[in-house]
Every structure is written in C-alpha cells, then in structure tokens.
C-alpha positions as CSV (number, residue, x, y, z in Angstrom):
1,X,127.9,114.2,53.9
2,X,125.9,117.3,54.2
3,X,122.6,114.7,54.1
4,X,123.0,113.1,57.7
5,X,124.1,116.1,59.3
6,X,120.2,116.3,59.4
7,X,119.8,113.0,60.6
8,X,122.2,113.6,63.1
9,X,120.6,116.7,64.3
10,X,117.0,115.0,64.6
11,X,119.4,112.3,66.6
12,X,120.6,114.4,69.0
13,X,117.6,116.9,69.4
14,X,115.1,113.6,70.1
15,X,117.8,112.0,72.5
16,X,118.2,115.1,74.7
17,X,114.3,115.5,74.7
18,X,114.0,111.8,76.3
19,X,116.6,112.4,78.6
20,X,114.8,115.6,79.7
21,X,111.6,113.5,80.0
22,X,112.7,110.8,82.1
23,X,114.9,113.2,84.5
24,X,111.6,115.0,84.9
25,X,110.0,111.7,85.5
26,X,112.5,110.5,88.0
27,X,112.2,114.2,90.2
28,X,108.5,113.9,90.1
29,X,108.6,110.0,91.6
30,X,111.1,111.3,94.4
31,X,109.4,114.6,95.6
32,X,109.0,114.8,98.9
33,X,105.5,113.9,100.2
34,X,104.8,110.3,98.3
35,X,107.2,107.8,97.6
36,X,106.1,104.8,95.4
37,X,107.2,101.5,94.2
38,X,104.8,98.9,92.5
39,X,101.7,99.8,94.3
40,X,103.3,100.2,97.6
41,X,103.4,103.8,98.8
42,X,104.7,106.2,101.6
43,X,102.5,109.2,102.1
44,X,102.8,111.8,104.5
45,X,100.6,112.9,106.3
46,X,99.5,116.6,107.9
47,X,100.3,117.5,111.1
48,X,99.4,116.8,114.0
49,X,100.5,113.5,113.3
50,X,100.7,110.5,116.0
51,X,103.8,110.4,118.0
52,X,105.4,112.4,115.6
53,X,104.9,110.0,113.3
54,X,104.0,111.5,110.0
55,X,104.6,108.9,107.0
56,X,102.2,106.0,106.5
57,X,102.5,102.8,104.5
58,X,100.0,102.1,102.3
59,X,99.8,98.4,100.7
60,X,103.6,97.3,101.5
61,X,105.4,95.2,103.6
62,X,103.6,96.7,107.3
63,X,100.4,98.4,105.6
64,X,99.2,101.1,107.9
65,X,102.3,101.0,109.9
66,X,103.5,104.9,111.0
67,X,107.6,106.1,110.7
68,X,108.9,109.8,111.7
69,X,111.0,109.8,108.0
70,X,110.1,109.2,104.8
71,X,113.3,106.9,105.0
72,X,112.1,104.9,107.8
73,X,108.8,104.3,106.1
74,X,110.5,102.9,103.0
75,X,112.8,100.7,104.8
76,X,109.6,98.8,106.3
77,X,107.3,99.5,103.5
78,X,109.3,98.8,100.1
C-alpha cells in the first residue's frame, strides 16, 4: 500500500499545478484592457478617447467600431 501513496502524491501535486496554470491562464485572458476570442479583440484605448468611447473592435463582428465598456464592445464584437 505504502507504494501508491507516491503515486498518489505525484497525482495530486501535478493536478493542482494544472489547475493553478489554467486559473492563471483564464485571469490573464480576462484582465481588464484586451478582451479576446479567436482573433477578434477589444482593446482599449488611452484617453482622450472619441465620445467617450474608449474600447475598439479589432477583426470582429463591426471592426473598428467604438463602445464606452469593454461589455458593449464584446456584445458587437464577439
């Protein structure tokens, strides 16, 4: 028994270190400032920004389109 308490160790040890890899992932990809999905993008931009307008769409749905949220620009973008 004592054998794959090592195993199980190794187990658990590699499974928490992909877990922390792909939370670290997933909070990169949804920092504020650049939102992506396939090669569609929302960046913001610095101010002064047009109308208040600060997020752009770059090769989505309305590419070069301007939104005041980064919410607004991935409803029209993504």
């Amino acid at each position: 028994m004592e054998k794959y308490t090592k195993h199980m160790n190794a187990l658990v040890f590699f499974s928490l270190l992909l877990l922390g890899s792909f939370a670290i992932h997933v909070q990169a990809s949804t920092q504020a400032g650049i939102g992506i999905t396939a090669k569609a993008m929302c960046a913001e931009g610095r101010p002064p920004c047009r109308d208040n307008k600060c997020w752009r769409c770059l090769n989505g749905r309305c590419n070069g389109c301007l939104y005041s949220t980064f919410g607004e620009c991935s409803s029209g973008c993504f």
